[in-house]
C-alpha positions in Angstrom: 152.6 -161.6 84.1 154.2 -164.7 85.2 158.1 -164.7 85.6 160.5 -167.2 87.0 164.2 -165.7 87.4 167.0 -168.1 88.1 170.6 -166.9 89.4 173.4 -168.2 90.7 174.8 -170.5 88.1 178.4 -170.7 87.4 181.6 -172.3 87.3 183.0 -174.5 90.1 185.8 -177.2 90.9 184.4 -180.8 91.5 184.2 -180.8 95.1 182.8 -177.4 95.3 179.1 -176.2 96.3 177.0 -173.3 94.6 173.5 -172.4 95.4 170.8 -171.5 92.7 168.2 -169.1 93.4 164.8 -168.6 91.1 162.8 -165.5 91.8 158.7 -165.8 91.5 156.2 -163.1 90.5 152.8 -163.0 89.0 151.6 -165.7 91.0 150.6 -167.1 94.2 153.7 -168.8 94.9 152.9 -170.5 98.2 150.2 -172.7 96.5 152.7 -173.7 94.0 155.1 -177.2 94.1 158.7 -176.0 93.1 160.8 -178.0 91.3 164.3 -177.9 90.3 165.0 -179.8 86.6 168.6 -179.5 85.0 169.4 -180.4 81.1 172.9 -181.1 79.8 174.1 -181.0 76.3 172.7 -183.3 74.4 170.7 -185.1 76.9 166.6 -184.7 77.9 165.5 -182.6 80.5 165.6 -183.9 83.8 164.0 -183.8 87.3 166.7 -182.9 89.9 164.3 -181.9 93.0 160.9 -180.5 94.2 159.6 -179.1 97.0 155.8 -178.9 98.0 153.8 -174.9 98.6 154.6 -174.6 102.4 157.9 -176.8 102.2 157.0 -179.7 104.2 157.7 -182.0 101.5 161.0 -182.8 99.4 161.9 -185.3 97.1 165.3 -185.7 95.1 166.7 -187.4 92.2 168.9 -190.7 93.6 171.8 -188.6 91.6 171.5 -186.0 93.6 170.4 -187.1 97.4 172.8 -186.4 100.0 174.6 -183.6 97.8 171.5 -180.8 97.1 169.0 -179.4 99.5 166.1 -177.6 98.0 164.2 -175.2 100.0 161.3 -172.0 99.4 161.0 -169.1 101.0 157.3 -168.1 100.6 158.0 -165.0 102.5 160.6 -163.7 99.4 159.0 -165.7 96.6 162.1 -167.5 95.9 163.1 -171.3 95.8 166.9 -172.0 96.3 168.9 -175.6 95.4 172.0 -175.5 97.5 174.6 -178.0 95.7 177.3 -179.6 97.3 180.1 -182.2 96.3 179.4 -181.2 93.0 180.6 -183.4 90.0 181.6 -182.8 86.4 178.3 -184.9 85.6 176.3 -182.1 87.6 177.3 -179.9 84.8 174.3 -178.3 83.2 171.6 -176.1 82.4 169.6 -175.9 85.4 165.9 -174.2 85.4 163.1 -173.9 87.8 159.5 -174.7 87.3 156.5 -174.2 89.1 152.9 -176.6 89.0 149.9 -176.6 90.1 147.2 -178.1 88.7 147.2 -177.9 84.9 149.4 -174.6 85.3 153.1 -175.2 84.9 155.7 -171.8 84.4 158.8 -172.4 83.4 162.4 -170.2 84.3 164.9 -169.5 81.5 167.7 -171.2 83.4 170.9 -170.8 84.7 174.1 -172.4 83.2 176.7 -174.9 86.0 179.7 -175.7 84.7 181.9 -177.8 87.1 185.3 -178.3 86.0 188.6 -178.2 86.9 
């Protein structure tokens, strides 16, 4: 059975960093791209980052380059997206996904709130 378990969410001051965590099983995860998609109230869905199966390969959202780093460990089965500098705007639902192929598996997300 597939599952994808995010953690880490929370709430921070702007300015502050927090790192999300999404736990795979049921899968092989190193032949799986990662990806990192975020959706605030009201708004659609959104891609924030991915990563490719062994990690050589990144790509970010211009809203986020510079700030978040996203990074697997195939060894754990677990993608990370560490946040810095983060803004009230970052504020969101944040949830993991994995593809490959025609196979995509979604997380159930993990709520950021950044506020002073």
């Amino acid at each position: 059975q597939v599952q994808l378990v995010e953690s880490g969410g929370g709430l921070v001051q702007p300015g502050g960093s927090l790192r999300l965590s999404c736990a795979a099983s049921g899968f092989t995860f190193s032949s799986y791209a990662m990806s990192w998609y975020r959706q605030a109230s009201g708004k659609e869905r959104e891609l924030v980052a991915t990563i490719s199966g062994v990690g050589t390969s990144t790509d970010y959202a211009d809203s986020v380059k510079g700030r978040f780093t996203i990074s697997r460990d195939n060894a754990k089965n677990t993608v990370y997206l560490q946040m810095n500098s983060l803004k009230p705007e970052d504020t969101a639902v944040y949830y993991c996904k994995a593809m490959r192929a025609l196979f995509h598996y979604w997380g159930q997300g993990t709520q950021v709130t950044v506020s002073s």
